[in-house]
C-alpha angles and dihedrals in degrees: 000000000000083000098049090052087060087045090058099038084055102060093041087055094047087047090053087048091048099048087043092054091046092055089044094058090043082057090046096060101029078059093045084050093048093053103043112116123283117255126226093262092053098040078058098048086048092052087048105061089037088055107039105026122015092039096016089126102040098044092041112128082348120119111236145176138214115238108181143346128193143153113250131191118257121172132229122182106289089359160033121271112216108252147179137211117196137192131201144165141219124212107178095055093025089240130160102220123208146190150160110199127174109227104216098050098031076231105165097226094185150336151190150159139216132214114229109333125121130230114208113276118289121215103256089056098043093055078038089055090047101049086049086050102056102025091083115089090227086055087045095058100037098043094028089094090052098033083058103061116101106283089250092061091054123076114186113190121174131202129180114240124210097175121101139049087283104037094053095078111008130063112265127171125202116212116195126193119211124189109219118211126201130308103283107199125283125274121201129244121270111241085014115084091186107049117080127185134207121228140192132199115251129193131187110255098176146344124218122185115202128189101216084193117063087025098251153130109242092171154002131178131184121197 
């Protein structure tokens, strides 16, 4: 008798693991779904509420910018709800613009702003920075013998500055153009004796500061 109780506790207990794992497997890919990128639709769901209805009287007449978009984990109950967080900024007030919307519902989750203070560059304002940068004759002139090198040998890297009499309260961008030479061997990582990299010698080729802003060019520097 006393072995055919552990017989018995066995299999309830093999029966509990199974229909655990199987819960657990059912969260795993409700959260894989949930994380997945957005899609355009959705990007564009997501703009929307933040737009016209989260920021409508903030934004409203003012000249703004998306940041970022991605998609973050919120649990309900057994699973993952599909949600956004957007970024945004405003240029005309210098806010850092934020919300967390569920996309099936269009439910505003949270949101916040912040008073002068600047996020890292988003992608729309760096290809924005650039195209400010080298529309000008003058930048033309001065970045054409770099801008025409084969797009490997260019590297293009961007960083927000807050220094300066204009930086200080409005949005500038600084673009920097680095030359990269050849491969240049492989060196091994540090605390992995098996993973090596291969690096390249890079050099600054030239410097442009954008205000964002008021639209302008406050600098550009050539080596």
């Amino acid at each position: 008798m006393h072995h055919l109780r552990l017989f018995l506790l066995a299999i309830v207990c093999a029966l509990i693991a199974g229909i655990a794992s199987a819960a657990e497997q059912r969260l795993i890919a409700t959260q894989a779904a949930a994380l997945a990128p957005l899609s355009a639709v959705e990007q564009g769901l997501c703009l929307e509420v933040a737009n016209q209805r989260v920021f409508k009287d903030i934004l409203a007449g003012d000249r703004f910018t998306v940041l970022n978009e991605r998609p973050v984990v919120r649990r309900s109950g057994d699973g993952f709800l599909r949600t956004c967080n957007i970024e945004l900024f405003d240029y005309s007030k210098n806010l850092d613009l934020q919300a967390t919307i569920e996309l099936a519902t269009s439910k505003v989750v949270s949101s916040r702003y912040l008073k002068d203070v600047q996020p890292a560059a988003g992608q729309s304002e760096i290809a924005v920075t650039r195209s400010i940068a080298e529309s000008s004759a003058e930048a033309r002139a001065r970045l054409s013998p770099l801008l025409l090198r084969p797009s490997k040998q260019l590297d293009v890297t961007a960083m927000v500055r807050t220094d300066g009499k204009h930086c200080h309260t409005h949005r500038c961008v600084e673009i920097d153009y680095f030359e990269t030479g050849p491969d240049a061997g492989a060196v091994q990582v540090a605390g992995s004796p098996n993973v090596e990299v291969t690096w390249r010698p890079i050099k600054r080729l030239a410097r442009a500061l954008v205000d964002l802003t008021s639209i302008s060019v406050l600098s550009i520097e050539v080596f």
